[in-house]
Steps between C-alpha positions, in 0.01 A plus 500: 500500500182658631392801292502865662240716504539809641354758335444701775902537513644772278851360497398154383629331164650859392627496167833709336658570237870502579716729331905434415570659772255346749635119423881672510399665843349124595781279402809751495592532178297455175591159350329312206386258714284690726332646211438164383339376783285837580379472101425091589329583815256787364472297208307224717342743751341661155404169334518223777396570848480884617513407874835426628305327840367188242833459287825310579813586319761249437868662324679251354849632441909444560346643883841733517523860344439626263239274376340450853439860431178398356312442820541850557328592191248237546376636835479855393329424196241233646468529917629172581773572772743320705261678787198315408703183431361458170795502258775300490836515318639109395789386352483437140678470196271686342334826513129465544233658716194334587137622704228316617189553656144248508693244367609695161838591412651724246889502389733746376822451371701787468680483172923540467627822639779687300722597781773751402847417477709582836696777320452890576253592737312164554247648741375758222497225249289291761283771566444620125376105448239500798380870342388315185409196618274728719314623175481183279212333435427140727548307215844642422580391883317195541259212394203409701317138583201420686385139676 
């Protein structure tokens, strides 16, 4: 991809910081998994590639809900969107998300989420786990590789 420059635009390459209830009012519902990927994808916009118009995302995941849930994340948390045609989500086995841009890549692979038990009220439980996850530290949610 061609690199943008448009300074003279003042709605260009925006950055956020997405609060709990921003990805909840995104996705429609807060889920563990959306956190994940929003963490993932600021993670790489803040040490990887900060414009969204260079990188391709690739999701690798079960591609059904709620781990699909992910992409979400990912393209709130580092600009590549479904719009722009630069993120994909592909069947996998496992769960691992991986940019490139100028022929470097970086991986992240989430580690294990503890998913609450389907007794009670399984949509608070849900929503208490994406609330932490949302504060932990990147190493507590995933490990990171560069080629």
């Amino acid at each position: 991809m061609d690199a943008h420059t448009h300074s003279h635009c003042k709605y260009y390459n925006i950055t956020s910081n997405f609060s709990l209830a921003d990805l909840a009012a995104f996705h429609g519902h807060l889920g563990p998994y959306i956190v994940l990927g929003y963490r993932i994808g600021k993670y790489v916009r803040g040490n990887f590639c900060d414009d969204p118009f260079r990188m391709k995302a690739e999701v690798r995941c079960s591609g059904v809900p709620p781990q699909s849930c992910l992409a979400d994340g990912v393209q709130l948390g580092s600009g590549c969107t479904l719009g722009k045609r630069n993120i994909e989500i592909v069947p996998s086995e496992n769960l691992i998300c991986t940019f490139a841009v100028d022929g470097k890549r970086i991986t992240l692979t989430p580690h294990p989420i503890q998913l609450p038990g389907r007794d009670g009220d399984y949509e608070a439980a849900i929503e208490a786990v994406a609330e932490s996850m949302y504060y932990q530290r990147d190493d507590e949610l995933f490990t990171v590789s560069s080629s």
